[in-house]
N, C-alpha and C positions, 0 to 999 in steps of 0.2 A: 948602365947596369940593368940587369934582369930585376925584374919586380919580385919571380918565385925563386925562391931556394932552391939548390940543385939537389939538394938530399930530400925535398919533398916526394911523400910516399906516392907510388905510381900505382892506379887500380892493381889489384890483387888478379894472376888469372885465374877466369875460370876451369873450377875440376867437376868434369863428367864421369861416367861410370864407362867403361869399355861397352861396347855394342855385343863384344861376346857373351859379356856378363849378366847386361838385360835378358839375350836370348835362351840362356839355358835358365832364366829366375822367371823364363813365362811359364812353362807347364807346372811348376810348383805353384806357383802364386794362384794362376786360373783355376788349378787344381783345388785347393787347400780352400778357395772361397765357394768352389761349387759343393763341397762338403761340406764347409759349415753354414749354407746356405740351406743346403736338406736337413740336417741337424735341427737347426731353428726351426723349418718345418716340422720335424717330428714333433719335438718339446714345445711349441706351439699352436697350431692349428690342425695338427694330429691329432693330439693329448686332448682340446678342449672336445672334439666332435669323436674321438675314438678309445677316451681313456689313457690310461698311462702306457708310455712305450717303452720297449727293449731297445733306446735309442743307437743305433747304426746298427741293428743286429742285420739288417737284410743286406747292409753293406759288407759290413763282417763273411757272411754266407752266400753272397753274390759278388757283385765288382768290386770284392774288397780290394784291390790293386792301390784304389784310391788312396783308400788309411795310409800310405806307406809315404805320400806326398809330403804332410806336415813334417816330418823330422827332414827330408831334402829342403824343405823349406826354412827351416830352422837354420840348417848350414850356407844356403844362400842369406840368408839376412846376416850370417854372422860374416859372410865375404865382405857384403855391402856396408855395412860398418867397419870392419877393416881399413877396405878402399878411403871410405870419408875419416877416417884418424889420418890414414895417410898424408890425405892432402891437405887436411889441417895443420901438420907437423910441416908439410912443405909450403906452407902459406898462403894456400890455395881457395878460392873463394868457392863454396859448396855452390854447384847450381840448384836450384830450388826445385827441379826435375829430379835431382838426386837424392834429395830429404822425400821425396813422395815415393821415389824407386826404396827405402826404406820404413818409412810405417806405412805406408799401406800395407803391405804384408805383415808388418808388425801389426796391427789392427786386426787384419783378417786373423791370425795366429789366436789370438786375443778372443777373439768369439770361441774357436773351438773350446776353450780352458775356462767362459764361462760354466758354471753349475747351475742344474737343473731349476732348484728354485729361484732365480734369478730370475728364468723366462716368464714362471708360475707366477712370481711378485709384481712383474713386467705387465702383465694379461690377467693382473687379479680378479678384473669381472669377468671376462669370461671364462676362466675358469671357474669362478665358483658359481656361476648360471649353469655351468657345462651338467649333462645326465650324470657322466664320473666324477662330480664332486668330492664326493663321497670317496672312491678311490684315492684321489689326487690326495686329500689329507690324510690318507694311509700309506702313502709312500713319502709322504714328507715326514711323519715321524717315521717310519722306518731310515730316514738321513738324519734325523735327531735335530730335523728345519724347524724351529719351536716361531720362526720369523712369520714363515709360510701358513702354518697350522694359526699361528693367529691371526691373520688376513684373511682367509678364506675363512674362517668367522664371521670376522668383523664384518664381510659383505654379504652374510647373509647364509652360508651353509651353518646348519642346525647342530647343535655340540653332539645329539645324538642320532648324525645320517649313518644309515647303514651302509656298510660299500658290499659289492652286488658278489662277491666272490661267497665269502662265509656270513655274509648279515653282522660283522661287527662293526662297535661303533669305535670313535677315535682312540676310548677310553681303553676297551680292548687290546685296540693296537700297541697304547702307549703302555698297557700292562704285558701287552707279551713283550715289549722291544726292550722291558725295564729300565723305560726312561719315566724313570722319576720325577724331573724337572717338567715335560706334556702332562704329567699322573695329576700334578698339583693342579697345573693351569685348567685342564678340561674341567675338576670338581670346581673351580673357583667359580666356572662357567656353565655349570651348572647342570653337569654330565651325571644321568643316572649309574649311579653304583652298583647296581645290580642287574644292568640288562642282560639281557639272557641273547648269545649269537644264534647261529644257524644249524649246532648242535648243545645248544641248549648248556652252554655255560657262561658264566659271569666274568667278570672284566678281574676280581681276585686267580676263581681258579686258573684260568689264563696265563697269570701271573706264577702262579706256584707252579703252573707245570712245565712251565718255560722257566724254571731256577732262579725267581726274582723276589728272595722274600722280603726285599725292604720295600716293596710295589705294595706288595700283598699286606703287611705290617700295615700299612699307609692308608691303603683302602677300608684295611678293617677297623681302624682308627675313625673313622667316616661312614661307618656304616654296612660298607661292603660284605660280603659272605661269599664262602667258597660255595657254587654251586655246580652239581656238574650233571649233563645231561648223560641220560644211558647210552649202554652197546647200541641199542637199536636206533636211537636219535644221530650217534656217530655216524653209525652207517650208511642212511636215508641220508644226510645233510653230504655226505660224500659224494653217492649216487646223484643227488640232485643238482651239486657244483658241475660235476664231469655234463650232466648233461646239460645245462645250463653252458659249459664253455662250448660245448659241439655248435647249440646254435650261435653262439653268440659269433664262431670263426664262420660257421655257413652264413649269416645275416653278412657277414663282410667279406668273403669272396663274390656275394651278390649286388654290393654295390659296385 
């Protein structure tokens, strides 16, 4: 008599992905990681040496054809999970080339859908070493990132940097964004309440003119004051940005 059982279970075969199926999931795939590979550049080593970006805008306004890859690739990932229900349903042993022909792209997908302050929190010292420090925390409350705004603290930008646009400080920002919850934390940290921006108003008036008066209630509660600079301080601080952006695009066509 036979020593094994004749109903003992026999290897499982192995299930592949069709060769068609790889070849029309490479120009997605290659595609979709050469984007979010520029992306992370922008939102990182752009950002820290060039300030805050219009991330994919030049993609957008040039080879934007690209942007159009991740949703093809979305629908190849969902063939390729498909296929492996399939062959699980037919008792099929996944080859382990076929679990990689699946997140990999699931990964790469995955980075485009990270958010901005993730890379900022990722690269915390150098951005807050970076010259647009001070920016960088004007765009993270402007996303209501109170994560971000308090790191780039913590490592050492000043509660009252000025970012290079209008001369406001976070406090500003977080009165005109009438984010209340940055409003608290900046004063806790010891944000003057009264600094005066680039045309010469206060982190209150800010507030009130931008339609926030529970900012402004808040600030005045603490000390704050509506201040507001003249016609001719508006003015000048206009003139001065505009020319102030000219060079700041001629300094970076010259690099």
């Amino acid at each position: 008599m036979s020593s094994h059982p004749e109903n003992a279970s026999a290897p499982l075969p192995v299930g592949k992905l069709p060769w068609w199926l790889l070849v029309l999931g490479a120009v997605p795939v290659a595609g979709t990681a050469m984007l979010a590979a520029r992306l992370i550049w922008e939102q990182t080593l752009w950002t820290w040496e060039r300030g805050p970006q219009m991330v994919g805008f030049s993609l957008v306004h040039g080879s934007g054809a690209i942007l159009l890859l991740p949703p093809i690739l979305v629908l190849w990932i969902t063939a390729v999970a498909a296929v492996i229900v399939w062959m699980i349903i037919r008792k099929r042993r996944v080859a382990g080339t076929t679990w990689l022909a699946l997140w990999l792209p699931v990964i790469v997908f995955t980075l485009l859908l990270l958010p901005e302050g993730f890379w900022e929190r990722l690269f915390i010292r150098q951005m807050s070493r970076s010259y647009y420090a001070a920016d960088l925390v004007k765009y993270a409350i402007y996303r209501g990132d109170l994560g971000t705004v308090r790191a780039m603290l913590s490592h050492g930008v000043p509660v009252g940097a000025v970012e290079h646009a209008q001369w406001r400080t976070p406090l500003h920002t977080a009165a005109g964004a009438g984010n209340l919850r940055i409003v608290r934390f900046l004063l806790l940290k010891g944000a003057d309440v009264n600094a005066l921006d680039r045309s010469g108003d206060s982190p209150a008036e800010l507030g009130a003119s931008s339609g926030h008066p529970e900012c402004v209630a808040f600030l005045q509660e603490h000390g704050g004051r509506r201040i507001k600079g003249d016609e001719a301080q508006h003015q000048k601080a206009i003139e001065d940005e505009v020319r102030d952006d000219i060079e700041r695009m001629d300094r970076a066509r010259s690099q």
